[in-house]
N, C-alpha and C positions, 0 to 999 in steps of 0.2 A: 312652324313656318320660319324660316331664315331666309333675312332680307340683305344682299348684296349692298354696302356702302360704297361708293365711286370717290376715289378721291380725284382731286381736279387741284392743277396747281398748271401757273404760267407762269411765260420765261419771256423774254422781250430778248430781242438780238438786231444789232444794230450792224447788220454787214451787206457784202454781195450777195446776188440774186444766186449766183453760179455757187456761191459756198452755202445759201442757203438749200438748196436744191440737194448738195450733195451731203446737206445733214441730214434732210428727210431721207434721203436713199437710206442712209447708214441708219436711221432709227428704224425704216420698214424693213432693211438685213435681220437688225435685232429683235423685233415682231415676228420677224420667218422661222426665225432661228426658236423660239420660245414654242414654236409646235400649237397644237390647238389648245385649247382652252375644258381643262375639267370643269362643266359646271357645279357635278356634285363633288367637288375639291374638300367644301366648305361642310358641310354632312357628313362626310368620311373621316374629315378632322377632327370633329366632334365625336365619332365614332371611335377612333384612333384613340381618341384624347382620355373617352373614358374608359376603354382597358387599359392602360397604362396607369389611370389612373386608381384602379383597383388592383394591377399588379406591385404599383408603387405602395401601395399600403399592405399588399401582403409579406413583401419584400420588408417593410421597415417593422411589421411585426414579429417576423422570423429573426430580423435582428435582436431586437430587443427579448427573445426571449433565449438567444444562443449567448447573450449577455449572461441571461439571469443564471443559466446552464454553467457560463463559465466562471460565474464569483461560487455557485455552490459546491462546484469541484475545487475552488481555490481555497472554502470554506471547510471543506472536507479533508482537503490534504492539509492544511495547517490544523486542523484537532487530531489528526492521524498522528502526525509528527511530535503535537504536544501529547498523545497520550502515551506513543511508544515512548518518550523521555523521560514522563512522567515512571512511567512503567520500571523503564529502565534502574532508574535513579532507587527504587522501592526494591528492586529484586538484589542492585548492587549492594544496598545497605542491607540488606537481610544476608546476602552471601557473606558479609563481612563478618557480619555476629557470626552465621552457625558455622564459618570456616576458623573462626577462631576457637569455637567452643570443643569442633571437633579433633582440629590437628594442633592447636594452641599456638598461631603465628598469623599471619595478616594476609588478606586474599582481597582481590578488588576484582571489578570487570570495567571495563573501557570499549569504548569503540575504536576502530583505526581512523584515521586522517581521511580525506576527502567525503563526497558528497553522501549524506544519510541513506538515503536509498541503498544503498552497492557498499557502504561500509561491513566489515565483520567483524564481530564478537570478540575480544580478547578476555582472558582468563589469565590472569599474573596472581601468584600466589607465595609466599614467603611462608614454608612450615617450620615451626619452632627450632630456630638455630639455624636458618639457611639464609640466603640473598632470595632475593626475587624472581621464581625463574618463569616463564612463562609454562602454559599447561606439558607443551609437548617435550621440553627437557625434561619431565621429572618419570621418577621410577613408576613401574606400573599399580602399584598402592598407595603411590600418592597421586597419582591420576584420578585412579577410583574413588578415594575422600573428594578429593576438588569436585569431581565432578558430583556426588550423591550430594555436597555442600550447595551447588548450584541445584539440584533437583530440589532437596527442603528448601531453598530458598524463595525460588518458585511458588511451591507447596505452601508457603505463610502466605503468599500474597494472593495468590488464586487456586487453592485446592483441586486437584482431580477424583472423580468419585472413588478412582482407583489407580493401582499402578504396579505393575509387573517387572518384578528386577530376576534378572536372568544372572545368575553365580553370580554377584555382584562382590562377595568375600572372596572370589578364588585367591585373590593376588594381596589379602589381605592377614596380618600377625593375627594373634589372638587380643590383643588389648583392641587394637582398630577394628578386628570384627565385632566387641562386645562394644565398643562405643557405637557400629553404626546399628546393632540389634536394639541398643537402647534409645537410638535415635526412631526407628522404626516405630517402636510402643510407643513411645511419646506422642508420633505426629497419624496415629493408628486411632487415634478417634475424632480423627474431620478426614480419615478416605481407608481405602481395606488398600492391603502389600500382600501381592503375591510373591511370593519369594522361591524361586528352584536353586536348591542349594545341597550342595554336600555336606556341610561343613556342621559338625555335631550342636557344636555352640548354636550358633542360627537357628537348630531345627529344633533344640529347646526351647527357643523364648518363642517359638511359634503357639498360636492358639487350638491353629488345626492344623495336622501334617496328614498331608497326601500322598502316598509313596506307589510306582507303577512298578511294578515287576511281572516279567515273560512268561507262562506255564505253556507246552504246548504250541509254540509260537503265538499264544494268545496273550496280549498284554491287560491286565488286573489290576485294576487301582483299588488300593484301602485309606481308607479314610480314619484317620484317631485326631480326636479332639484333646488337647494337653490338657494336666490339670494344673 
């Protein structure tokens, strides 16, 4: 039950009859003017009062939890950024060794200028006796070490169970292809190398050679295991 409080408040005025007369008018214009009267004003506002005031707390909950929403994606992305660095920084120093071990000169990897996201990859390498030149000025056999350099290096830091090099000698002398045969057995017992290759050397240090050949327009795989 809600009970109506009346306030009452007076005013004393000390003028004419004629000026009082025409302030009563002017206060029953503005009684005219204010329309009739809601009784249930009072009810309704109370009514009003409390969805709002359940919308208000749903609203201040949703905030608070698009809060929590947005420190864990700010949480997220700064371990992302320290892990790729991390990452980074581990796969650089391993490229450094096996690029030296393989071509006997200095290789590093760097990112480019601006914002982490949208930066790319560089690959600058110095083989024994050169300048620095980056990946895409160099001959097509010194590509292929850089890059199979970057592959083990990879491969120390996170192995894959396996990995398929497609002629990866084509463009390679005979000393470079037995160092990267030798590289291959070495890093051949933490993942299996599949290797399609022509090239005699390679398919000797192989354990098992596969070879397809046509009869009939039917293609024939044999299989020999190396001794």
């Amino acid at each position: 039950m809600y009970k109506r409080q009346e306030q009452k408040s007076e005013e004393t005025y000390d003028m004419a009859v004629e000026i009082l007369e025409a302030k009563i008018r002017e206060c029953m214009e503005k009684i005219q003017r204010l329309g009739p009267i809601n009784q249930k004003a009072i009810v309704e506002y109370e009514e009003i009062k409390k969805s709002y005031e359940e919308l208000k707390r749903k609203v201040d909950r949703l905030s608070e939890e698009r809060e929590r929403v947005l420190k864990m994606i700010e949480d997220i992305e700064t371990h992302r950024k320290e892990t790729f660095l991390r990452t980074l920084y581990a796969v650089s120093r391993e490229f450094r060794q096996v690029f030296a071990e393989l071509m006997g000169g200095e290789g590093r990897l760097r990112l480019e200028e601006g914002d982490l996201d949208e930066a790319g990859l560089l690959i600058e390498a110095s083989p024994k006796g050169t300048k620095i030149l980056n990946i895409d000025s160099m001959s097509g056999g010194e590509k292929t070490m850089t890059a199979l350099a970057f592959l083990f290096a990879v491969q120390r830091i996170r192995p894959a169970p396996f990995y398929i090099l497609d002629e990866i000698d084509a463009a390679l002398d005979k000393p470079n292809t037995k160092k990267i045969t030798e590289f291959i057995i070495k890093h051949s017992n933490n993942s299996q190398f599949i290797v399609i290759s022509h090239n005699e050397a390679t398919i000797q240090s192989a354990d098992c050679v596969y070879g397809v050949s046509k009869e009939d327009g039917e293609s024939k795989i044999v299989g020999i295991r190396m001794p």
